[in-house]
N, C-alpha and C positions, 0 to 999 in steps of 0.2 A: 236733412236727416230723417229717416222712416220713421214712423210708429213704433216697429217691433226696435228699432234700433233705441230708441228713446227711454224704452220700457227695459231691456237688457242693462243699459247705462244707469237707469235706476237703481235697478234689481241690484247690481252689482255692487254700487255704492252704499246704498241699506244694508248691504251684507259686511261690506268692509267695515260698515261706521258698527254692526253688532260685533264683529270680532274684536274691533276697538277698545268695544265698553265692557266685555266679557268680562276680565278680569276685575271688576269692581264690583262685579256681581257674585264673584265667589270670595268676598273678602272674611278673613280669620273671622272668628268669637260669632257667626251669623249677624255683624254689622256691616251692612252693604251700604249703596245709595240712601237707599230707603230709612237708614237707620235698625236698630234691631227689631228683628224679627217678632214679635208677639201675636198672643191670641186674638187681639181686640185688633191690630195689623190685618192678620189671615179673614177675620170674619168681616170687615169692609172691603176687603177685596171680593170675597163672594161675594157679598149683596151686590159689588159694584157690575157683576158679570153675571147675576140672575138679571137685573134692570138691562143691560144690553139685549139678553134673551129677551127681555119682553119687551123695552122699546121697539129693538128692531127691525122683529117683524111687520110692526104696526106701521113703521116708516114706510119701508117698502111696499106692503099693501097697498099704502095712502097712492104714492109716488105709479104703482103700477095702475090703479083705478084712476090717476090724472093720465096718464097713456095710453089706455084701453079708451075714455071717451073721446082723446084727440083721435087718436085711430079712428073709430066709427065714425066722431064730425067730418072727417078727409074723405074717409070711403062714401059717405053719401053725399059730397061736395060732387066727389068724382062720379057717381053714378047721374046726379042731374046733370051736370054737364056734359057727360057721352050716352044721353038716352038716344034714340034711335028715332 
């Protein structure tokens, strides 16, 4: 089975399994999953997606500076070994 095919089969099933859960998400009185709705609810939710915003570009920073030096250690692995 291909890549893209793997990734479509995903896709597909994360979408079935949200249309699944949909309906408990619009439950009566604003008591869902989560229980009711509140202020003190709403405002950890934010902080919890400002922290994202700041975690995660620091990961990926981190994650691309560990990939940029293997890059450079290979490319000059490869230039001593095909010097002329």
């Amino acid at each position: 089975m291909s890549l893209v095919r793997r990734i479509g089969l995903a896709l597909t099933a994360l979408s079935v399994a949200a249309l699944v859960a949909a309906p408990a998400a619009f439950a009566a009185g604003g008591v869902g999953l989560g229980g009711r709705t509140t202020d003190k609810s709403i405002t950890f939710f934010c902080f919890g997606v400002i922290a994202l915003f700041m975690v995660l570009p620091i990961v990926l920073s981190l994650i691309q500076a560990r990939l940029e030096g293997r890059k450079e250690r290979v490319r000059e692995q490869m230039e001593r070994v095909h010097r002329p």
